[in-house]
N, C-alpha and C positions, 0 to 999 in steps of 0.2 A: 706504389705511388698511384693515388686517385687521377686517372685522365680529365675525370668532371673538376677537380680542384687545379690542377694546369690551367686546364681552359679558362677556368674562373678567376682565376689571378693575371693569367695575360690579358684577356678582353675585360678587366673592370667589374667584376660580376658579384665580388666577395663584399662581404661586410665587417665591419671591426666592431670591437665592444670591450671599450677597456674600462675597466672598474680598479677604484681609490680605496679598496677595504681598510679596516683597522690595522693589518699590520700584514698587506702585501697588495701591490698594485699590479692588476693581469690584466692583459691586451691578450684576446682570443678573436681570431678569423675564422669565420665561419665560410663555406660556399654557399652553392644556389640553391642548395638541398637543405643547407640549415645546419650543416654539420660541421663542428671545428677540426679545423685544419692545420692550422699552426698556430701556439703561444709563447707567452714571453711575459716574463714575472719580476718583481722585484720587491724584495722584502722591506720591510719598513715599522718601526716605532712609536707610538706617541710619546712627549716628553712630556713630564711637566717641570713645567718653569714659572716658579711664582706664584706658586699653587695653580697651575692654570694648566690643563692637558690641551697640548700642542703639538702639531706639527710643522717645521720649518718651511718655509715660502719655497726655499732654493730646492730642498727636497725634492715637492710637488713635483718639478719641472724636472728632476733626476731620476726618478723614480720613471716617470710618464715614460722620457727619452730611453732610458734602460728598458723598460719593460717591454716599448716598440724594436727595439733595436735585437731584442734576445727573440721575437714572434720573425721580425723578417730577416731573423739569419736563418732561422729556421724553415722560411719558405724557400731561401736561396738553397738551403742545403737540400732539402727534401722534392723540392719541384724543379730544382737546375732554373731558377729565373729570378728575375729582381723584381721585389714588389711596388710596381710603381705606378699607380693607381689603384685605387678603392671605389666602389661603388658605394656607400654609405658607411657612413661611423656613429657611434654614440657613448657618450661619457656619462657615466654614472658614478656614485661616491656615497661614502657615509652622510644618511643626511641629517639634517638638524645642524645646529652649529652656526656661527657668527662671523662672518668676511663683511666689516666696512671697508668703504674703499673714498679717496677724494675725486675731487672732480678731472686730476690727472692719473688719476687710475692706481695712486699707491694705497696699499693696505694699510690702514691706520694703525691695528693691533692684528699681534701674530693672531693668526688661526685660533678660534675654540672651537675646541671640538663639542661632540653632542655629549662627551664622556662626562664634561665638569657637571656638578652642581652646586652651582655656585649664583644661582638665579631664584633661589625661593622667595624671597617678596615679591619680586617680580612675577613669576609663574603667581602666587597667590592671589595679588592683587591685580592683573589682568582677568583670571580666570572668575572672579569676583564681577570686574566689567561686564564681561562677555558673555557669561555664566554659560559658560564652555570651557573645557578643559584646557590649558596652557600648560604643558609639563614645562619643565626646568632646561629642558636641551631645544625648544623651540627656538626658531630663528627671532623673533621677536621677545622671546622672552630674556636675551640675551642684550638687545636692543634698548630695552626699558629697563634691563637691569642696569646697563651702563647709565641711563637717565637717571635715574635714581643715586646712584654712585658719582653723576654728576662728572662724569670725564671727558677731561678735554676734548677728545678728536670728538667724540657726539658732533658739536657745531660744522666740523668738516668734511661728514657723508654726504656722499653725493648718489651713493648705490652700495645697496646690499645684495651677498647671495648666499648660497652654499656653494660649497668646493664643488662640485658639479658643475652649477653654473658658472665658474668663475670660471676652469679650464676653458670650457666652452665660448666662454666668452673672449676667451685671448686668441683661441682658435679658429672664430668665424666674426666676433665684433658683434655681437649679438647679445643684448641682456635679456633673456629668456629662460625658463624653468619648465618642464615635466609638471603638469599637474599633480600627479604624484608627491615630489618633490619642494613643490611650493605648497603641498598640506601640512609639509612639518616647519616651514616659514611663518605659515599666518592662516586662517581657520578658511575655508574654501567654502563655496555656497554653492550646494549641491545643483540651483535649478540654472545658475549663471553661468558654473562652470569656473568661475574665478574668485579673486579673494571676496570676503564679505563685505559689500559692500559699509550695513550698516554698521559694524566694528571697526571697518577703518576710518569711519567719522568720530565714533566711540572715542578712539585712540587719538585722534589728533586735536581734539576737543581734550583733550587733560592741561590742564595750568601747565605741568611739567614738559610737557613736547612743545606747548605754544612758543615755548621761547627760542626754538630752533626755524631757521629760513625754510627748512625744507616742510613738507607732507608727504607722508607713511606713505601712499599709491606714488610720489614721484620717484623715490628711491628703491622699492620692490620691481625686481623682473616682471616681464611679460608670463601670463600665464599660457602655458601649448599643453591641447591632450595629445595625444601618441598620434603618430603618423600627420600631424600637422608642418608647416615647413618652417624647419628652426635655423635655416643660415645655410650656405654652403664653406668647406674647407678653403682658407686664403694661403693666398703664396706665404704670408707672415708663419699664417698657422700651421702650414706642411713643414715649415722647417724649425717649430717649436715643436711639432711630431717629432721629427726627422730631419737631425742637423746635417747628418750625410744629402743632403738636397735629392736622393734618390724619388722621394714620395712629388707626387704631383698633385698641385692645387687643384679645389671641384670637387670634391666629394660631398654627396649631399650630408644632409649633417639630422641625427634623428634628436628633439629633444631634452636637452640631459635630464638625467633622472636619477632618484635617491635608490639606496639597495633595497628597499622594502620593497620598489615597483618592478624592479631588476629580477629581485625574489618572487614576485608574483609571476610574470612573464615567465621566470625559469621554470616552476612547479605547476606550470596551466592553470592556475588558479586566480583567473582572473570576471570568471562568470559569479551572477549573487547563489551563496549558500558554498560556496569552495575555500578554504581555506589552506594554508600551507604555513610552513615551521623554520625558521633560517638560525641554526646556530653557531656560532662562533664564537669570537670576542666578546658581542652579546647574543642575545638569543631575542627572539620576537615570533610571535605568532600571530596569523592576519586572516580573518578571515571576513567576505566580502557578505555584507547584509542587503537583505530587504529593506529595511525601514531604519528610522535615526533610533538610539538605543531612548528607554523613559528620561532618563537622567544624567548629566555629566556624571564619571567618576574621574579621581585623581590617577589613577591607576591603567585608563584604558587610553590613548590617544584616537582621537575622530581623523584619518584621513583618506587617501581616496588611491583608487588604481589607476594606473596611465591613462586611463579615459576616463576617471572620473568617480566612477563609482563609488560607492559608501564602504568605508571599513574599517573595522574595528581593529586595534593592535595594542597587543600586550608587549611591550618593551621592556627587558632585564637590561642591565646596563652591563651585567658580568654573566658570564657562563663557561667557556672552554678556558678561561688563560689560566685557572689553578690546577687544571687538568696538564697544561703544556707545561705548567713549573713543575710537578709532579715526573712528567715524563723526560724532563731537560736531567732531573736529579737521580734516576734511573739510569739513562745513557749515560752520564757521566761514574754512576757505580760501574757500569759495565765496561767502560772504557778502563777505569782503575784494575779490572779482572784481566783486562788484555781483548775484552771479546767487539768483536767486531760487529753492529748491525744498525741496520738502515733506519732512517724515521718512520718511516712504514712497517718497517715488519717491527721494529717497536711497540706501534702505538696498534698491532696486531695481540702483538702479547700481552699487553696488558688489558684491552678492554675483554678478551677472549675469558681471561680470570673471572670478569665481572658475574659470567653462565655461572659459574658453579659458586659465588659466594651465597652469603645469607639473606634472605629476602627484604631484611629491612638492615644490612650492613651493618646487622647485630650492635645496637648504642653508638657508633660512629658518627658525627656530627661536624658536617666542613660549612664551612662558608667563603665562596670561594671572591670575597669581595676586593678586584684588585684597586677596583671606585668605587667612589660611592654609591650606594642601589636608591632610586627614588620608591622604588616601590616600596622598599621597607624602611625608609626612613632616615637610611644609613649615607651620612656626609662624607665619610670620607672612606677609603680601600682600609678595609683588613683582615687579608685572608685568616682563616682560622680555620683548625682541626681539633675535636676535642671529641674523648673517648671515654668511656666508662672504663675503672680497673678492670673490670673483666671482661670487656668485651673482644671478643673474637681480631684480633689484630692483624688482619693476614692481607695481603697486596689484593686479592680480589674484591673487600669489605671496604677497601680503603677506596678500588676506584669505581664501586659500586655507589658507595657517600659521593664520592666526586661527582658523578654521572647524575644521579639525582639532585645535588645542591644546585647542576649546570641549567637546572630547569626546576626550581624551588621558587625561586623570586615570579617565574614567567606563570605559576601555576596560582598563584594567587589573583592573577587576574584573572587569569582561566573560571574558579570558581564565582568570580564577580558574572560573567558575560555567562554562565550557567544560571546563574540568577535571572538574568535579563533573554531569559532563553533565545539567545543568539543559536540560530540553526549553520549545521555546515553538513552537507553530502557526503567532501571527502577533505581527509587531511593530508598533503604532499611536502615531505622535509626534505631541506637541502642546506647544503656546509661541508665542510670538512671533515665538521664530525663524525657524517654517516657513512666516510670511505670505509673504514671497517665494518665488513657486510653483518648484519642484522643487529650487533649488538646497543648502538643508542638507539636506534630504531623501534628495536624490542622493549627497552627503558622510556622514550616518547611513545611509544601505544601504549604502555600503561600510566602515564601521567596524562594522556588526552582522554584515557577510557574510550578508544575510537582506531580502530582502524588504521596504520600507519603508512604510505606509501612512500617509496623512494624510484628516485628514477635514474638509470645508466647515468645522467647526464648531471648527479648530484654534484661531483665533485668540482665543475664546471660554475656551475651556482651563478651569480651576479653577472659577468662580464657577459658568457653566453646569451643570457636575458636582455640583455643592453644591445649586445648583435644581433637580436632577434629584433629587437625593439627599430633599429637602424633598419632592417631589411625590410619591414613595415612600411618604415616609412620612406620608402625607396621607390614607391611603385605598388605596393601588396593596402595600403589603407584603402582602398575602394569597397571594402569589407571589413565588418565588424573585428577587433581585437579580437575576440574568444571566437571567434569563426573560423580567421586566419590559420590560429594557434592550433585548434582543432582539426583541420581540414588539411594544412601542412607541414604543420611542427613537428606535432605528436602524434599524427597518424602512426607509424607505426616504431614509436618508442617503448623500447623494455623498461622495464619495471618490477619492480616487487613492494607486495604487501606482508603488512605483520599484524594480527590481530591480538588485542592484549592478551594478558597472561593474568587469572585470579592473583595467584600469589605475587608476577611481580606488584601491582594494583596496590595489594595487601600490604606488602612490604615498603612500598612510595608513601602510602597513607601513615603508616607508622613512623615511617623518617618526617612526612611532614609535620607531623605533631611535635617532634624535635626542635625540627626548624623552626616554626613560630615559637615556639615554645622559647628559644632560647636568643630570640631578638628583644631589640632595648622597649622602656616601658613606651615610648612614643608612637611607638613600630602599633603595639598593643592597642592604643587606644584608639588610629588612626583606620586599623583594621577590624576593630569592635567597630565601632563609627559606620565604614562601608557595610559590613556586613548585617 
């Protein structure tokens, strides 16, 4: 038992960082050193209902309470004391996606998440306005798509946000957004620091908005960059934490913020020319620029790190969940054998395969699209495997295809921002994926052709970054973000690097030829087009 983590939980000292990912919500406590100390998880699904990828309001709130309640049994257990004050907390979530709300605070329609795409006129014809990009999962583009569609609640928003801020918001009474966070809302203007000004005239200047009471700037959150003051913890809000009324109201409150900025903060990658890799559910890569790119593309999103900064992100919609059905269907062969073993040492075994298969997964062809991929054109989920007669059929080819397709979509952009010679120093990954030590690791340094790092604190990912993010802004913002991160985060954090490999490289490039190769004719010309 850490004496510095006692200390830091009796006297108030510790910070929280709970993240809303795709399909599990973690509350991680960190101490005064920056180190997590106790967590508490809780799994979760998107639905779709009505064609429409959701998740349930009452959930949210389920999830939140479960996932506090499993970190502070854990403090009781392990430190002998009750957690009852926090020096700082911070809520982060998947961001992009669409939360209208009335002027009494009810949700108009369930949850969209960033997953649908179900917004292309919308995304087109903004993007067209603005002549900036609007992907399909933007907060606004979700916004104008209901305009368009002409749906009733439209006339009864009072305020929008992302599931971030919306927590946030029932927690402290605060309509407020992460700069971050509010670049995947509505396009940010690098020298104000807040939305763009002259696009939200743009916008409300349309025949089709004029006819609503409200305007675009009254119903969008306040914009905060990191370590700014977003609200403190209310009696209401500590016992929407914490029904057991153990948690005491007052904790400063950092921000909320989307997992892209979560992700930056986690991997130090928050200085221009660093970049980092977050895969999971989806996959994205971000890496922070010097200067604005020549040209909007469809394919890269413009948004910014918790302070602001310029950065470019290639966003796949899909990545690990055909790898997890893959390995759901595996444990359950092994269960029918009688044999006994854990998801970890699992998902040991099978990526361990991937070292000794065939460089280019010998004709193997997945697409692991459990949604629709905006990047390639593809409306709706259909995973697929498809194999030559002869090709090599063996579980390491299979999850070697897997592994690669998990990062097929994101490499497409990848080549666009090679175009646009987008510089980056270093590349740092984090998820889930990369608990098994070096093998996607080894597979991302040869799809970046760079250098691959990963850090002790991968497995951590999002929610840690959010607790670091809270601790920030606790007292530590007197100093630069990448100063802080620099001088006490990561001072002396482990790591390991992988530098590519020719033949994996060789064999990536082979299977991509595949991959395009065997996307629809739209996919095709949309990609001749940027290229």
């Amino acid at each position: 038992m850490s004496e510095l983590a006692k200390h830091d939980i009796e006297t108030g000292q510790t910070s929280l960082g709970v993240e809303f990912g795709s399909t599990r919500i973690k509350a991680v406590l960190i101490d005064s050193k920056y180190s997590p100390i106790a967590q508490g998880m809780f799994e979760w699904e998107n639905q779709l209902e009505n064609g429409i990828w959701t998740y349930p309001e009452e959930l949210i709130w389920e999830g939140l309470q479960t996932a506090y309640a499993k970190m502070a049994a854990e403090v009781k257990r392990t430190y002998h004391t009750e957690l009852k004050t926090i020096g700082s907390i911070g809520f982060s979530a998947m961001m992009h996606g669409y939360m209208p709300f009335n002027a009494e605070g009810k949700l108009l329609v369930p949850f969209r998440t960033w997953r649908n795409s179900i917004t292309e006129q919308a995304s087109v014809e903004l993007t067209s306005l603005f002549n900036f990009n609007i992907p399909q999962r933007w907060s606004i583009a979700h916004l104008y798509q209901a305009i368009l569609n002409q749906e009733q609640h439209v006339k009864d928003i009072d305020f929008i946000t992302t599931l971030a801020g919306y927590v946030h918001w029932k927690v402290s009474g605060e309509k407020v957004l992460g700069i971050g966070d509010a670049s995947g809302v509505f396009p940010i203007d690098m020298h104000t620091k807040n939305y763009d000004q002259s696009m939200v005239e743009r916008f409300d200047k349309l025949r089709s908005v004029q006819q609503y009471h409200w305007q675009l700037s009254d119903i969008l959150p306040k914009v905060l960059a990191a370590g700014e003051t977003a609200g403190v913890l209310t009696a209401a809000g500590a016992r929407l934490l914490d029904p057991s009324g153990t948690l005491q109201a007052g904790a400063r409150l950092a921000a909320p913020e989307g997992d892209a900025g979560t992700g930056m903060v986690a991997t130090n990658a928050v200085r221009v020319h660093t970049g980092n890799v977050s895969a999971g559910t989806s996959a994205f890569v971000m890496i922070v620029m010097d200067k604005p790119l020549s040209k909007w593309h469809s394919d890269i999103d413009i948004v910014t790190t918790p302070t602001g900064e310029l950065v470019a992100m290639v966003h796949a919609n899909n990545s690990s969940s055909d790898i997890n059905a893959w390995a759901k269907l595996f444990k359950e062969f092994a269960d029918l054998l009688g044999v006994n073993i854990s998801t970890n040492e699992l998902y040991a075994k099978l990526f361990n395969t991937i070292l000794g298969a065939d460089a280019d997964a010998d004709g193997l062809l997945t697409y692991g699209y459990y949604s629709g991929e905006n990047i390639t054109h593809m409306s709706e989920g259909r995973p697929l495997l498809a194999r030559q007669p002869d090709s090599n059929f063996t579980i390491g080819n299979l999850m070697r295809a897997n592994l690669y397709s998990a990062f097929g979509a994101m490499k497409i952009g990848l080549e666009i921002l090679a175009d646009e010679q987008v510089e980056t120093d270093s590349i740092v990954a984090a998820g889930g994926i990369f608990k098994t030590p070096v093998v996607a690791q080894k597979i991302l340094a040869a799809v970046m052709e760079a250098p691959v790092t990963v850090m002790k604190t991968a497995g951590e990912g999002g929610p840690w970054g959010m607790a670091i993010l809270a601790a920030y802004a606790n007292g530590k913002s007197d100093q630069a973000l990448e100063d802080f991160l620099d001088r006490e985060v990561f001072v002396d954090q482990e790591s390991t690097t992988i530098f590519p490999d020719k033949r994996d490289i060789d064999g990536f490039n082979v299977f991509m030829d595949r991959y395009k190769a065997g996307l629809p004719i739209e996919a095709h010309a949309v990609l001749t087009l940027n290229n």
